[in-house]
N, C-alpha and C positions, 0 to 999 in steps of 0.2 A: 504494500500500500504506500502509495506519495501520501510524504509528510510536506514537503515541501517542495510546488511546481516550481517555483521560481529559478531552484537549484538542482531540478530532478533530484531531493533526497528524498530515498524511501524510508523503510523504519528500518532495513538492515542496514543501510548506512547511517543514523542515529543512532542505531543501539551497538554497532561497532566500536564512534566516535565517544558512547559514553560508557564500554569497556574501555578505551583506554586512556578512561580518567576523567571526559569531559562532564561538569557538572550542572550545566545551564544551558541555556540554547545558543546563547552568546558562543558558549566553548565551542559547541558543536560547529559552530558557523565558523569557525576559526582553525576547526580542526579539519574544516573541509576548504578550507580557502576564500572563504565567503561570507557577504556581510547578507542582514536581513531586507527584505526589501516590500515586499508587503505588508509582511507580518503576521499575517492569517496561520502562521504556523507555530505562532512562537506558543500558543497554549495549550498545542497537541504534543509538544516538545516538553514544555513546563512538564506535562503528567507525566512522560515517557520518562524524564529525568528523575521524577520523587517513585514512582514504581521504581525503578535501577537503585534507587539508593533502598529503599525499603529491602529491598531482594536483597540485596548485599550485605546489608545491620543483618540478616535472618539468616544468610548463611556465615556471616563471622560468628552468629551468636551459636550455634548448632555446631561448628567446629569447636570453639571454643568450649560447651558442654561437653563435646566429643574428648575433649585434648583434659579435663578437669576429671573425667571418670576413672576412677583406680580400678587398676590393673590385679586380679586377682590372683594371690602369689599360689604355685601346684602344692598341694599339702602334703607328698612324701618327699619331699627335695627334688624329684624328679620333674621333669614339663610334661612327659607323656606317663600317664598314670599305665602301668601293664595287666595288659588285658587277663579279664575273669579265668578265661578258657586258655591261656599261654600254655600247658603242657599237651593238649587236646589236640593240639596243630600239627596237622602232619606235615613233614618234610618233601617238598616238594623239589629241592636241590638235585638230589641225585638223577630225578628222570628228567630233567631241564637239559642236563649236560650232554 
């Protein structure tokens, strides 16, 4: 979808511009070489920019929970706890070879 005829920008070209880092429409226009000219697009843009920033606080904040969650330590000193059945298993080496 055009956001902006003036400059042929669509919304992957805004939402590029505001990955990498543009915060307003201003940036946007600037990250694209361009100034505003009618204007009819600067409050399609305004939203497009506070949705980008919301997405963003909600995924720093989800890493962030992700990165504060303890890690729970294996309880015989081991990481792989050995299995129930470990004598049960037959040996399958010999007829591989």
């Amino acid at each position: 979808m055009y956001v902006c005829i003036c400059h042929a920008l669509n919304d992957k070209k805004v939402k590029a511009a505001l990955d990498q880092g543009a915060t307003t429409p201003a940036s946007v226009f600037r990250h694209h070489k361009c100034q505003v000219q009618c204007g009819k697009c600067v409050p399609t843009m305004r939203s497009m920019a506070s949705e980008h920033r919301a997405t963003v606080a909600q995924q720093t904040a989800a890493a962030a929970a992700v990165a504060a969650t303890p890690v729970a330590a294996p309880c015989c000193g081991s990481a792989f706890p050995e299995p129930a059945n470990a004598e049960a298993v037959p040996a399958y080496a010999i007829a591989a070879e």
